[in-house]
C-alpha positions in Angstrom: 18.7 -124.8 24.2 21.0 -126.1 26.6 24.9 -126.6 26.9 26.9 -128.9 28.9 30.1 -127.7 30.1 32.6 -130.3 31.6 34.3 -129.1 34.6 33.9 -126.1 37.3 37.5 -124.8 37.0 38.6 -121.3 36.0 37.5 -122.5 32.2 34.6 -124.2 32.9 33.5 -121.0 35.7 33.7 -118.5 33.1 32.7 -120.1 30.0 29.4 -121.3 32.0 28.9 -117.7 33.6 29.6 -116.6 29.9 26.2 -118.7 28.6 24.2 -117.6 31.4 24.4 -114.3 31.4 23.1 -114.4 27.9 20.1 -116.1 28.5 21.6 -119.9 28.1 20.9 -123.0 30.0 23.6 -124.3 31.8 24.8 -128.1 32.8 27.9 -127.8 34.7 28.7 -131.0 35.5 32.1 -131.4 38.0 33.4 -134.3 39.6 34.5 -133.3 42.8 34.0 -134.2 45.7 32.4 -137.3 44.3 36.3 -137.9 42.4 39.2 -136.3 43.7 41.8 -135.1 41.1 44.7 -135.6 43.7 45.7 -132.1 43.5 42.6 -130.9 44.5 42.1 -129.4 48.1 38.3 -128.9 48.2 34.9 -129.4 46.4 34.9 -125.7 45.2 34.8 -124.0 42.0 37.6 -122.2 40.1 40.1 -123.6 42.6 43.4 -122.1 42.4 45.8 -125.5 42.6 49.2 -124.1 42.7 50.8 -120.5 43.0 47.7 -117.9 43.9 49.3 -115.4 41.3 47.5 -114.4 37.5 51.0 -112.9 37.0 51.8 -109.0 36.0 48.8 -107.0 36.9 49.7 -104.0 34.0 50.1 -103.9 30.0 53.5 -104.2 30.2 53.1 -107.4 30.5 51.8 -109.8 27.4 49.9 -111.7 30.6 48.8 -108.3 31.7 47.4 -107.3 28.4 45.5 -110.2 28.5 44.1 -109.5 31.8 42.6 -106.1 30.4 41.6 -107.9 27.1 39.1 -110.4 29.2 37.8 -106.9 30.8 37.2 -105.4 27.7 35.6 -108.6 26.2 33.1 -108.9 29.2 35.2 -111.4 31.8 33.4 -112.3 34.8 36.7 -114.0 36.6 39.0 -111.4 36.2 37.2 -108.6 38.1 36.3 -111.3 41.1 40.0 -111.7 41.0 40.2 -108.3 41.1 38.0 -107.9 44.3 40.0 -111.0 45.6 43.4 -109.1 45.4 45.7 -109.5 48.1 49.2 -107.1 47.7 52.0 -108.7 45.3 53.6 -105.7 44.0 53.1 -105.6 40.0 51.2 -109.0 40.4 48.0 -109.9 40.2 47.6 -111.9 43.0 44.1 -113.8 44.8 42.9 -114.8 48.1 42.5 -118.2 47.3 39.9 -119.2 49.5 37.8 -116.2 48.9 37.9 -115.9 45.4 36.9 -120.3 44.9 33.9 -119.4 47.4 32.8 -116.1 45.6 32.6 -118.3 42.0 31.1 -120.8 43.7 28.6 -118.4 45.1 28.0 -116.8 41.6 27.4 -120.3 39.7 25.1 -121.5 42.4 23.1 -118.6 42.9 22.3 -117.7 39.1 19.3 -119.4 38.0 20.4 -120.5 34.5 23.3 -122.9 36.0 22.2 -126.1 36.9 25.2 -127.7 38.7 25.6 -131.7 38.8 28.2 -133.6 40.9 29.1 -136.2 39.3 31.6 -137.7 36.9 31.3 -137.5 33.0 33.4 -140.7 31.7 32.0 -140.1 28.0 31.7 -136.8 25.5 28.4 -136.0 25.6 25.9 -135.5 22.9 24.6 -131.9 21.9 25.9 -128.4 22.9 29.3 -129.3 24.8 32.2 -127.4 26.5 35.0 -129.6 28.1 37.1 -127.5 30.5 37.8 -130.7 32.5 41.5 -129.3 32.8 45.2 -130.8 33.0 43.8 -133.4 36.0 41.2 -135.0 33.6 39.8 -138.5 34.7 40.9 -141.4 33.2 37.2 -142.6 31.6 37.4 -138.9 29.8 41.0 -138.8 29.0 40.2 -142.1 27.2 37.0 -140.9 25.3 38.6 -137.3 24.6 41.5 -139.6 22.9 38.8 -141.6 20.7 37.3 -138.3 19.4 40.9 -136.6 18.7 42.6 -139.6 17.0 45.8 -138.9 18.9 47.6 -139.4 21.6 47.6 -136.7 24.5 50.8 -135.4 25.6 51.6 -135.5 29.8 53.7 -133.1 31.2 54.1 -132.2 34.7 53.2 -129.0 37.0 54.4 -129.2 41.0 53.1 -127.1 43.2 54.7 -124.9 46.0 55.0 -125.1 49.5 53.0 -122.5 51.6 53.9 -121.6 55.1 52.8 -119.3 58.1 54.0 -115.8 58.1 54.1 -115.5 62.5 56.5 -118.8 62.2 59.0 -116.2 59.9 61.9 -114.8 62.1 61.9 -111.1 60.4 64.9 -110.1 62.5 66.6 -112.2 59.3 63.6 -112.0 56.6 62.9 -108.5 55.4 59.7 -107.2 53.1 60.7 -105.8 49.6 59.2 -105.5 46.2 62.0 -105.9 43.3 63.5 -102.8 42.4 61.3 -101.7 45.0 58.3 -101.6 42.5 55.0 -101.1 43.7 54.3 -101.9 47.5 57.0 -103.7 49.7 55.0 -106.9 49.1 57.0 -109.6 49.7 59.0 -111.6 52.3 63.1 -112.1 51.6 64.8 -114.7 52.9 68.5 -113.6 52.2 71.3 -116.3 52.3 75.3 -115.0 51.8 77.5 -118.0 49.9 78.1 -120.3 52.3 74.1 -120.7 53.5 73.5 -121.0 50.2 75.9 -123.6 49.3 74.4 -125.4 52.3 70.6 -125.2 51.0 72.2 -126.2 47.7 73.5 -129.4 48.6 70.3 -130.6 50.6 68.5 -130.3 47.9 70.2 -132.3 45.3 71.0 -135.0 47.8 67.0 -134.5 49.0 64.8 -138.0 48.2 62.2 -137.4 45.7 58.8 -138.9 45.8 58.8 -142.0 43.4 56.9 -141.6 40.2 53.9 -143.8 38.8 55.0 -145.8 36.0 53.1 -144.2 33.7 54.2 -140.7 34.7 58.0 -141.7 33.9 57.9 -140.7 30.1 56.0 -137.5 30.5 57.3 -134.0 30.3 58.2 -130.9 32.8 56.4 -127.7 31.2 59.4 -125.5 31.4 57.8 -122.4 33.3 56.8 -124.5 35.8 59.8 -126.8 36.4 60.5 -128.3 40.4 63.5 -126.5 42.0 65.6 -129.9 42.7 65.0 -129.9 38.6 66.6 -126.5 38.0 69.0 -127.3 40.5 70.5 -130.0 38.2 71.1 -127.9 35.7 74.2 -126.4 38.0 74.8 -124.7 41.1 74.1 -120.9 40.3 71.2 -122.0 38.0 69.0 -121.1 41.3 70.7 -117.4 41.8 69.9 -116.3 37.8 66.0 -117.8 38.4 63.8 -117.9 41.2 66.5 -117.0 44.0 67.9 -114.4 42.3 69.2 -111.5 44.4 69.4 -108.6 42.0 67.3 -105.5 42.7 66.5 -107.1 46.8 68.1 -104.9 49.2 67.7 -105.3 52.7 67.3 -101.2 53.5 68.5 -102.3 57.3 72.1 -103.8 55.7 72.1 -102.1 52.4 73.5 -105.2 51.2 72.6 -106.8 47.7 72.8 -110.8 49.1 74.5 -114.0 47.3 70.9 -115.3 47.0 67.4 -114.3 48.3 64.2 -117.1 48.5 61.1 -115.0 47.7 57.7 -115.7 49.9 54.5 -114.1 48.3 50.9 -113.0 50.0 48.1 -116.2 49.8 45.5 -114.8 51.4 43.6 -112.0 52.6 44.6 -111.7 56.0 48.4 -111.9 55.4 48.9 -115.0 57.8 50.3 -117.8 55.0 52.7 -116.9 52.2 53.8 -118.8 49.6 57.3 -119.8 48.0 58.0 -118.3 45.1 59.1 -121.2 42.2 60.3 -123.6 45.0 57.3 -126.3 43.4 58.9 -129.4 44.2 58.7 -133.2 44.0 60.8 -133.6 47.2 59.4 -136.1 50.4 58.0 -134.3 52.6 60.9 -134.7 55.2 63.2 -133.5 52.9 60.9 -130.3 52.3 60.9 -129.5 55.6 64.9 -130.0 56.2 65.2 -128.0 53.1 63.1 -124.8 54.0 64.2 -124.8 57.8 67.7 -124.5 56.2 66.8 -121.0 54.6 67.9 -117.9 56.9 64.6 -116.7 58.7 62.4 -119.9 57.9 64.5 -122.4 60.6 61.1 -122.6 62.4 58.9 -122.0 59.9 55.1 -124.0 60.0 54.8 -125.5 56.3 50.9 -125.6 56.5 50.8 -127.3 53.0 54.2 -129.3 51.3 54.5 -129.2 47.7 53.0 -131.9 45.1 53.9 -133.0 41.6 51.0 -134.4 39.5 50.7 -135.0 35.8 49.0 -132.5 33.5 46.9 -133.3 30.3 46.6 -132.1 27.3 45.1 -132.6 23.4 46.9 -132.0 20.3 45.4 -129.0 19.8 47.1 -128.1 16.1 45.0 -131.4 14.6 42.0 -130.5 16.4 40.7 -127.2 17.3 40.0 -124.2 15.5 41.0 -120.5 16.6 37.5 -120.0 17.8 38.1 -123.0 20.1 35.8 -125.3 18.1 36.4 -128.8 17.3 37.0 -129.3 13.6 35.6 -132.7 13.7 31.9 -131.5 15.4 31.0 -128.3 15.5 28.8 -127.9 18.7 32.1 -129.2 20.7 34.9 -126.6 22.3 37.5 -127.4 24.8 39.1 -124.6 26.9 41.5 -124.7 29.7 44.5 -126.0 29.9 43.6 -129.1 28.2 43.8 -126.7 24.8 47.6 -126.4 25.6 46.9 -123.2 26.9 49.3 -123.1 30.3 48.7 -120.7 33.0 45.5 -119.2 35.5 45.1 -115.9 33.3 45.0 -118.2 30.1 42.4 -120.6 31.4 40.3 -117.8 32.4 40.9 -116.1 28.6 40.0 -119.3 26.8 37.1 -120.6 28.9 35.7 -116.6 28.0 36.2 -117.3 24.4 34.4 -120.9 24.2 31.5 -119.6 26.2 31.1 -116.6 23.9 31.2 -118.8 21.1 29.1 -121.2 22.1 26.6 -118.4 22.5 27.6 -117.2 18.9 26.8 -120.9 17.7 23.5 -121.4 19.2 22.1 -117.6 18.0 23.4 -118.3 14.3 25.8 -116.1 14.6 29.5 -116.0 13.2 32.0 -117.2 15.7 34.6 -114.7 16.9 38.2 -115.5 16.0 40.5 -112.7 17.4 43.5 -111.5 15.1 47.2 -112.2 16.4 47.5 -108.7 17.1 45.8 -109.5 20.5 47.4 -111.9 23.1 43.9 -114.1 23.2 43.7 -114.2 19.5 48.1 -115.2 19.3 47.4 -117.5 22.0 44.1 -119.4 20.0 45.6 -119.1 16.8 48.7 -120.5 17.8 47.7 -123.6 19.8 45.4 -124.1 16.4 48.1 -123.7 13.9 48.3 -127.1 12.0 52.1 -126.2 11.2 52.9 -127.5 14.7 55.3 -130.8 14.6 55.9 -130.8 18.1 53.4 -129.0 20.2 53.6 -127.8 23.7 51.8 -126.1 26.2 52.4 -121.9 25.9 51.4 -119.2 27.9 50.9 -115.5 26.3 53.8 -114.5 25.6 55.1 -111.0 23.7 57.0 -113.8 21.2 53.7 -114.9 19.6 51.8 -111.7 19.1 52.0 -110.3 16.0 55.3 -107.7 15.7 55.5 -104.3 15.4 58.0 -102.0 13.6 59.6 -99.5 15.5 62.0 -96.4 14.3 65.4 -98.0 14.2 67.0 -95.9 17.1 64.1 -97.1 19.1 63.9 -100.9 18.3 66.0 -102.0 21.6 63.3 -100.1 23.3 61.1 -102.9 25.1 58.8 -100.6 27.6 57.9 -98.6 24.0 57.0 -101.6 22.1 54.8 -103.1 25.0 52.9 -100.1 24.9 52.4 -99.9 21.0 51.4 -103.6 21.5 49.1 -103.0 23.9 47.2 -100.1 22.5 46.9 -102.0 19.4 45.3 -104.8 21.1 42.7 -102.2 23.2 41.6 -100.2 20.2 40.9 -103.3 18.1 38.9 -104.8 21.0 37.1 -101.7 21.7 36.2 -101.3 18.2 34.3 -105.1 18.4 32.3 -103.1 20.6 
């Protein structure tokens, strides 16, 4: 018994490392480098496309609790991400490079994945996983939508600019965690009112990169909106998001700044850092007029300029089950964020839970729907929910898990309930076990 599993992202990764370590045959079919997706830097597996960050690291966290969830349920990505760790304070964050090559090490080496470069342009027959992500090629996007019956929805995802940490001039940048929580992981760029103003108006006077017509109509996902798009929204819109300044004190100043622009780890050996929410849409020019404007980056070395592409995605509601299975044909499951499922952790979660299921399926054996008192089971129960009108991509999210009742004097209490929360989830999973 075989299964073919459509794309070597984080989904596709797990899900197929999922079947072979039970015994199952393996097609992993991917399209790079044979296709480019345009967002795409290399031909390796699990590539990590925009920030390098699975978010909060702890249970305190709804995206944390998922992180120890995947443990407890058997994960294969999340402890190489683990081994792949670079500092980010509370964060989970990867060595990029190293963690692509260690999947793609794994996959290659197990004898139960067969790997095939090559493009799939048609849902194939039999035992099927697709995991083909947001950047889905046309010929698929156009069979996916013949099997669903409905339109996808596009929305897009822009991805940061990294730079070189020796080009930083640290006499202005200083290292700080928020609320100086865990390690002092991350570079501040601090800018007073006037510096500010300045970056300000360069960047909603900066040109934009024109869009493909048939981008026009789609749609920002709002967690991942480019900064010249929250800059619309007003002028201080910046200093309550990503450049906001509370709990960042420079200990040399012990000044709390107007604004501060956040740089976070990429790699292992600490030379390139990203910037934290500045994903943009901006020319490239303009990019680098706009970070060379930012106390402490005036010579910085942008070693990669951020990109907008459009993301995919089905109408999960009308077609997919909790257990990831297509209502319509029931040796078919999609995972990734083509489920509507947005975010690293999330692709990883769901690309677990089709692979598992998959398993389940061939060995006759019921498939596992988790309840929505786990973040994976909110998450796959809610992007299956056919009460949707309008769906959207969602990330895990305390909102969607289901509540708790706390004593009255403690139900402002947030740090309480996310531990309650999260024990709930771990006993129920261990008990599975």
């Amino acid at each position: 018994m075989e299964v073919n599993i459509i794309g070597a992202g984080l989904a596709g990764s797990e899900a197929a490392l999922q079947l072979a370590k039970r015994g199952i045959k393996v097609n992993l079919y991917e399209m790079r480098p044979v296709k480019s997706t345009g967002a795409h830097k290399t031909e390796k597996f699990a590539e990590f496309v925009c920030s390098n960050s699975l978010g909060a690291g702890d249970c305190s966290n709804a995206s944390g609790l998922l992180k120890k969830e995947m443990e407890l349920l058997g994960g294969e990505l999340i402890q190489i991400a683990r081994d792949c760790s670079v500092p980010a304070g509370n964060a989970l964050a990867i060595d990029r490079e190293l963690f692509s090559q260690t999947v793609t090490d794994k996959i290659q080496n197990n004898p139960n994945i067969s790997v095939i470069k090559d493009e799939v342009t048609q849902i194939p027959d039999g035992n099927t996983i697709i995991a083909s992500g947001p950047l889905t090629s046309d010929a698929l996007a156009n069979s996916i939508k013949e099997f669903t019956e409905n339109e996808h929805l596009h929305f897009f995802d822009a991805i940061a600019p990294i730079v070189e940490k020796d080009s930083i001039d640290f006499d202005k940048a200083f290292w700080a965690s928020r609320y100086d929580k865990g390690e002092a992981s991350y570079i501040n760029c601090p800018m007073n009112k006037e510096q500010y103003e300045k970056f300000y108006d360069i960047l909603i006077n900066a040109p934009k990169i024109e869009l493909k017509e048939f981008e026009k109509n789609a749609k920002f996902f709002e967690s991942c909106l480019p900064i010249e798009v929250l800059a619309s929204r007003g002028v201080d819109t910046l200093r309550f998001g990503p450049m906001k300044p509370v709990g960042l004190v420079d200990k040399r100043t012990g000044e709390e700044n107007y604004a501060v622009v956040q740089l976070r780890q990429d790699n292992s050996a600490k030379t390139l850092f990203n910037l934290v929410g500045f994903q943009t849409n901006l020319k490239w020019g303009s990019q680098k007029e706009l970070l060379q404007s930012i106390p402490g980056l005036e010579n910085v070395n942008i070693v990669r300029y951020g990109v907008m592409h459009r993301n995919t995605f089905i109408n999960s509601p009308k077609v997919l089950n909790a257990s990831l299975q297509t209502r319509k044909r029931e040796n078919l499951f999609f995972a990734g964020q083509l489920t509507g499922t947005e975010g690293y952790t999330e692709s990883i979660a769901t690309g677990m839970l089709a692979g598992i299921n998959m398993a389940r399926l061939i060995n006759n054996e019921p498939l596992l729907v988790l309840p929505k008192e786990t973040i994976l089971g909110s998450l796959t129960q809610y992007i299956s929910d056919e009460n949707h009108e309008k769906f959207q991509p969602i990330n895990s999210n305390w909102g969607i898990i289901a509540s708790i009742e706390l004593p009255k004097k403690e139900r402002k209490n947030k740090k309480l309930k996310a531990e309650l929360l999260s024990q709930r989830s771990i006993e129920y999973l261990k008990g599975l076990n």
